[in-house]
VMD Tcl script that draws the C-alpha trace (Angstrom):
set ca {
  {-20.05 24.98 43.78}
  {-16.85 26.89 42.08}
  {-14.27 25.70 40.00}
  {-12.37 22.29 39.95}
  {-8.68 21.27 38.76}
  {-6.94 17.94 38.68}
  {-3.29 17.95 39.49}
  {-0.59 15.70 38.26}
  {-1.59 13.22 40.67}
  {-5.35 13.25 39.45}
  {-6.16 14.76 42.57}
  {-9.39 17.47 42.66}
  {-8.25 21.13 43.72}
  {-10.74 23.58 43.95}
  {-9.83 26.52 42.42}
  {-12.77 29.01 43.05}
  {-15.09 29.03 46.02}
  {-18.02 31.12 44.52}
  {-20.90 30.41 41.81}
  {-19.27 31.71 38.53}
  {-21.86 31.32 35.57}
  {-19.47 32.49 32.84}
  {-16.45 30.86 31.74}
  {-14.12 31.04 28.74}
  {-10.42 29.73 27.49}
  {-8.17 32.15 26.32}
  {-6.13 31.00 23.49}
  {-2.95 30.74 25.72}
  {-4.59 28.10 27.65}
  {-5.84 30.75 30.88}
  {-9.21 30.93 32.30}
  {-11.25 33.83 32.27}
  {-14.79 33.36 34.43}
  {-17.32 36.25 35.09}
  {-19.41 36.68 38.11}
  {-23.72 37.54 37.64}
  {-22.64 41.36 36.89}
  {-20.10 42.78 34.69}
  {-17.21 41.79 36.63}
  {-14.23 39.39 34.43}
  {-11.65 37.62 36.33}
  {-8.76 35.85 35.55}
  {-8.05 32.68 37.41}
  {-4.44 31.90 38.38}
  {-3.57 28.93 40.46}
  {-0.52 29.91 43.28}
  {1.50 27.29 44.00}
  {0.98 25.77 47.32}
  {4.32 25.10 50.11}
  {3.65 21.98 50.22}
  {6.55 21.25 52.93}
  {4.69 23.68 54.89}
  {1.60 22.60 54.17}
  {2.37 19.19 55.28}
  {4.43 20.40 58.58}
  {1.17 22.18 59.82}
  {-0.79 18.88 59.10}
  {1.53 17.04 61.83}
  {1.12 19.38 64.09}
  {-2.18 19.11 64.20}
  {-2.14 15.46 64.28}
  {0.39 15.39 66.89}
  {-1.90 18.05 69.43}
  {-5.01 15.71 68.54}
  {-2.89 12.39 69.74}
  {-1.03 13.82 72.71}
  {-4.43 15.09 73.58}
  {-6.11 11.53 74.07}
  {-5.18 9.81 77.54}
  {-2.50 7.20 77.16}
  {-4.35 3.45 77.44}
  {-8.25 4.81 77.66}
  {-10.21 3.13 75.53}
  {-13.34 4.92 74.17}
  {-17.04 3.49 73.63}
  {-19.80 5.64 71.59}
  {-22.68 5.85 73.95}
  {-26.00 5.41 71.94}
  {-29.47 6.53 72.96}
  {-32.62 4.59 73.09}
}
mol new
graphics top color blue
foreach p $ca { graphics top sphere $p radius 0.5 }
foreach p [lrange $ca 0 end-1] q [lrange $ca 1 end] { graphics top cylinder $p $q radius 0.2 }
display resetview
């Protein structure tokens, strides 16, 4: 549910988390959606920091690696 982009790299980005019934082009290109009341809203797209964006992503990684034990070695356990 909401409202879906591609960027340059034909990527989807979701632009809009909610259920928005009503939407419309303005002639300048913009998007204009409207909730189940009365309620119009414009929808602008900010820019992410992609630098970052991308230095918080390693940092996660890197917590999740250093994390694991060095050498263990890992079996799923299934049950019957």
């Amino acid at each position: 549910m909401g409202l879906y982009a591609y960027n340059g790299e034909w990527q989807g980005e979701r632009l809009t988390y909610t259920y928005m019934p009503g939407l419309a082009l303005t002639p300048d290109g913009g998007i204009v959606i409207a909730d189940t009341g009365s309620t119009l809203y414009r929808v602008t797209k900010t820019p992410d920091r992609q630098s970052c964006a991308l230095a918080a992503m390693d940092a996660s990684i890197s917590k999740g690696v250093n994390w694991l034990p060095a050498g263990r070695q890992y079996r799923l356990r299934t049950t019957t």
